[in-house]
TIZAVO-19591 format. One record per residue: residue in three letters; x, z, y of N, C-alpha, C in turn. Coordinates in steps of 0.1 Angstrom, whole numbers, always signed. Layout:
BEGIN
resn; nu; nw; nv; cau; caw; cav; cu; cw; cv
ALA; X; Z; Y; X; Z; Y; X; Z; Y $
...
This chain:
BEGIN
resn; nu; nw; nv; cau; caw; cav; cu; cw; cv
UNK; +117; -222; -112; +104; -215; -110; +98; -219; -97 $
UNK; +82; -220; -101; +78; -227; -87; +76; -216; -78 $
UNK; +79; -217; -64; +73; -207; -55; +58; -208; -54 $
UNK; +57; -193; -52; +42; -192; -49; +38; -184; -36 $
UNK; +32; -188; -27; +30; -181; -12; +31; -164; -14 $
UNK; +26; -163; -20; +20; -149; -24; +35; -139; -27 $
UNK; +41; -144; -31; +56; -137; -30; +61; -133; -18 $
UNK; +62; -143; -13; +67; -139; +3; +58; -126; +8 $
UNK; +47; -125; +11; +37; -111; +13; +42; -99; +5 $
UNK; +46; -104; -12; +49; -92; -18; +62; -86; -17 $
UNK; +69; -94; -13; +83; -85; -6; +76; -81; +6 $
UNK; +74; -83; +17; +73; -76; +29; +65; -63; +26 $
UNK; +59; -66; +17; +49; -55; +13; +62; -42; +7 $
UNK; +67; -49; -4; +76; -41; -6; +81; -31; -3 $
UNK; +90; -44; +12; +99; -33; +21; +97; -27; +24 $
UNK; +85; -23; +30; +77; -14; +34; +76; -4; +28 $
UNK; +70; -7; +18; +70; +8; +7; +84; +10; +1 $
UNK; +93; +4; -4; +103; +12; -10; +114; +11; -2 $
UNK; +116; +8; +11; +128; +3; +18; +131; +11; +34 $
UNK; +112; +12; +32; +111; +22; +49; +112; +13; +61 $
UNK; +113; -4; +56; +113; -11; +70; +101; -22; +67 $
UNK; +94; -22; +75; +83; -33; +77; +83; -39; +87 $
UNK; +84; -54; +88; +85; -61; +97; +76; -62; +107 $
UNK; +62; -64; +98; +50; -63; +110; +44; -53; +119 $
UNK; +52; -41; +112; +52; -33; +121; +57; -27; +132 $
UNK; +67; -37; +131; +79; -37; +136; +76; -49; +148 $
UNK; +73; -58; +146; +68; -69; +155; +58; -65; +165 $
UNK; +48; -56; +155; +31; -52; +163; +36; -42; +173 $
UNK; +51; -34; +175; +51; -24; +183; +51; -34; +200 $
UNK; +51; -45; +200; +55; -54; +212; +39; -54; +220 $
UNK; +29; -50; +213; +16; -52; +215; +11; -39; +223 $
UNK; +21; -27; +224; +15; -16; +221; +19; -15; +237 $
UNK; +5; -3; +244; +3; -4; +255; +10; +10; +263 $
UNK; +12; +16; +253; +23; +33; +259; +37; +34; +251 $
UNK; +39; +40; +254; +53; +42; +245; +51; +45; +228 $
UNK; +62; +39; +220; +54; +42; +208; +54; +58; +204 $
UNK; +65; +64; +208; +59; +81; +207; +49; +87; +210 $
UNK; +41; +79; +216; +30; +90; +224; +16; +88; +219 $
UNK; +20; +79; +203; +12; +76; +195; +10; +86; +185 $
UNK; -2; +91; +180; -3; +99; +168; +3; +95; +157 $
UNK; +13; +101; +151; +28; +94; +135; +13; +98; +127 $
UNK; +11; +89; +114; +6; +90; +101; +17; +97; +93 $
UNK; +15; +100; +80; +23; +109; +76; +35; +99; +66 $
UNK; +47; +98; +69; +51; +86; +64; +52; +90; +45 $
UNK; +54; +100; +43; +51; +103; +29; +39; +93; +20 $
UNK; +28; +98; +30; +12; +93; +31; +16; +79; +27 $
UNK; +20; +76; +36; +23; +60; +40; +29; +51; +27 $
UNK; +40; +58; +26; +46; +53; +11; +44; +53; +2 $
UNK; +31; +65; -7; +26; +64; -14; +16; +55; -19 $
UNK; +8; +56; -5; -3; +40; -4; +4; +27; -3 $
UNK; +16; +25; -1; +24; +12; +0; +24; +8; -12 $
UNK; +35; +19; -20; +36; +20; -35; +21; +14; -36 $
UNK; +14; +22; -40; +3; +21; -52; +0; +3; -47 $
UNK; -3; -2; -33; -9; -16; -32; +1; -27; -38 $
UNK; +16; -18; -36; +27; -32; -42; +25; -31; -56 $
UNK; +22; -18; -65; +20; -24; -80; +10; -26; -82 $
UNK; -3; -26; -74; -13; -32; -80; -12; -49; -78 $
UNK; -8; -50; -65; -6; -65; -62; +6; -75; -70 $
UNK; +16; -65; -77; +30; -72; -84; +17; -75; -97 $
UNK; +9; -63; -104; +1; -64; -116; -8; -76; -114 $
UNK; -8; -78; -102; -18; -89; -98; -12; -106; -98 $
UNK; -4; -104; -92; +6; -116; -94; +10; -120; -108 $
UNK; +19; -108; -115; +19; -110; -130; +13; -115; -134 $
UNK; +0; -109; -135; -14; -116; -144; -15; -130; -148 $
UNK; -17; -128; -130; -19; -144; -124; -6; -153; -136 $
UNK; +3; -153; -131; +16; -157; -137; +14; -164; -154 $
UNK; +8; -148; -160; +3; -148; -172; -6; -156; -177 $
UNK; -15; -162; -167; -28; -171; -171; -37; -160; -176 $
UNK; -36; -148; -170; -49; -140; -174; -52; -134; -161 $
UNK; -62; -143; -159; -71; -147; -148; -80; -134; -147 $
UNK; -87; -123; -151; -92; -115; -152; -87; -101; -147 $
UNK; -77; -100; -153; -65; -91; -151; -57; -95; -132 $
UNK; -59; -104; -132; -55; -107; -116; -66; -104; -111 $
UNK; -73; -108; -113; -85; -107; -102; -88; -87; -100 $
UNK; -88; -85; -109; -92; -70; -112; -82; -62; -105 $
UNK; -70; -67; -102; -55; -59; -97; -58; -59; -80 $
UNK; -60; -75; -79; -59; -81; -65; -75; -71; -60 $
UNK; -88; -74; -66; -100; -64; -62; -97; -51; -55 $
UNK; -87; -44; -67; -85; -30; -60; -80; -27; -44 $
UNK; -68; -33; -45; -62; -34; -31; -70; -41; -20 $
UNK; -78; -53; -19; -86; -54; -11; -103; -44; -9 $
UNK; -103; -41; -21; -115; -27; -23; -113; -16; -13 $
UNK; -100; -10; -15; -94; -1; -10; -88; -3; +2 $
UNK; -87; -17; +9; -84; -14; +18; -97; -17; +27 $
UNK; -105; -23; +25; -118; -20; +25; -125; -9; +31 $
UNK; -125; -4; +18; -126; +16; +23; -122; +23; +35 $
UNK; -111; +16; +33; -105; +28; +45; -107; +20; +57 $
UNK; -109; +8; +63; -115; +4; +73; -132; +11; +77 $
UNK; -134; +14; +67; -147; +23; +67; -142; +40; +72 $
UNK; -133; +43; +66; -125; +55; +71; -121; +65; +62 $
UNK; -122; +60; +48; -121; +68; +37; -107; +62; +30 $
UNK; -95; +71; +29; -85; +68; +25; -84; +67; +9 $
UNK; -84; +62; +0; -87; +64; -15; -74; +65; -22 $
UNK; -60; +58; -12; -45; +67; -15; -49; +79; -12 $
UNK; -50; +86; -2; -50; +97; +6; -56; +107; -2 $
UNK; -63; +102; -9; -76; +109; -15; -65; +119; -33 $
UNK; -65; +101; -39; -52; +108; -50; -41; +111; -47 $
UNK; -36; +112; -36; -23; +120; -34; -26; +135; -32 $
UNK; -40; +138; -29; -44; +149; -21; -47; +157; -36 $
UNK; -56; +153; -46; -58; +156; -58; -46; +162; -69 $
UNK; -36; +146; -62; -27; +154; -71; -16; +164; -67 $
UNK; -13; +166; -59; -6; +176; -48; -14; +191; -57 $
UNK; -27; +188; -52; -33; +201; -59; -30; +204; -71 $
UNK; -36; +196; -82; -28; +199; -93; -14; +202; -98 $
UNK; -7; +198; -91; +9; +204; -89; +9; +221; -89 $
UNK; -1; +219; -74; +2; +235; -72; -4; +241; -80 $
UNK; -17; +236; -84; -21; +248; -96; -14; +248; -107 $
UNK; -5; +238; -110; +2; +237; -123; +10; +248; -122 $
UNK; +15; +247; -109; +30; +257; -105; +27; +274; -104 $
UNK; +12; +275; -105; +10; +291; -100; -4; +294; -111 $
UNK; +2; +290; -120; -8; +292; -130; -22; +294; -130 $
C-alpha cells in the first residue's frame, strides 16, 4: 500500500481525539509565556467531541479519496476546514451540536 502524507496528520489527529495525547500540543506548551495552569482549561469533553467529529470526517475524507470518489473527499475534507474556519471566526459548530444534543437528552430524560 502506498503511503500517503495525509495519514501521518490523521493518526495525530486521532490521538488526540481517542487516546487523550496530542503531540502538538504537547510541543506548543514550550511556547507558552506563564505556567500552563494559569491558562483558562477548554472543556476536555468539548474537546473530544470536536476531535471525534474532524477525525471521521477527515478518515471519510481520505477513504473517498482512496475510493476514487473525488466528490465525496472533497465534501468530507470542506467540512472540517469550513468548520474550523468558523470557529477562527468564534463560532464553535462542534460546540454548537454537542450543545443541541445534550438538550435533547435532557428533554428526552424529563419528558
Amino acid at each position: 500500500m502506498e503511503h500517503h502524507p495525509f495519514c501521518s496528520q490523521l493518526l495525530v489527529l486521532s490521538g488526540g481525539a481517542f487516546l487523550g495525547f496530542n503531540p502538538i500540543v504537547k510541543a506548543g506548551r514550550a511556547f507558552l509565556r506563564k505556567d500552563a495552569s494559569s491558562y483558562i482549561q477548554e472543556d476536555a469533553d468539548q474537546q473530544r467531541f470536536n476531535s471525534t467529529i474532524a477525525v471521521i470526517c477527515l478518515a471519510a475524507g481520505y477513504a473517498s479519496s482512496l475510493a476514487g470518489w473525488s466528490v465525496a473527499s472533497v465534501v468530507f475534507t470542506a467540512l472540517v476546514f469550513g468548520s474550523a474556519a468558523v470557529a477562527l471566526l468564534g463560532f464553535c459548530i462542534g460546540c454548537f451540536i454537542r450543545f443541541q444534543w445534550k438538550r435533547y437528552q435532557y428533554k428526552r430524560s424529563n419528558g
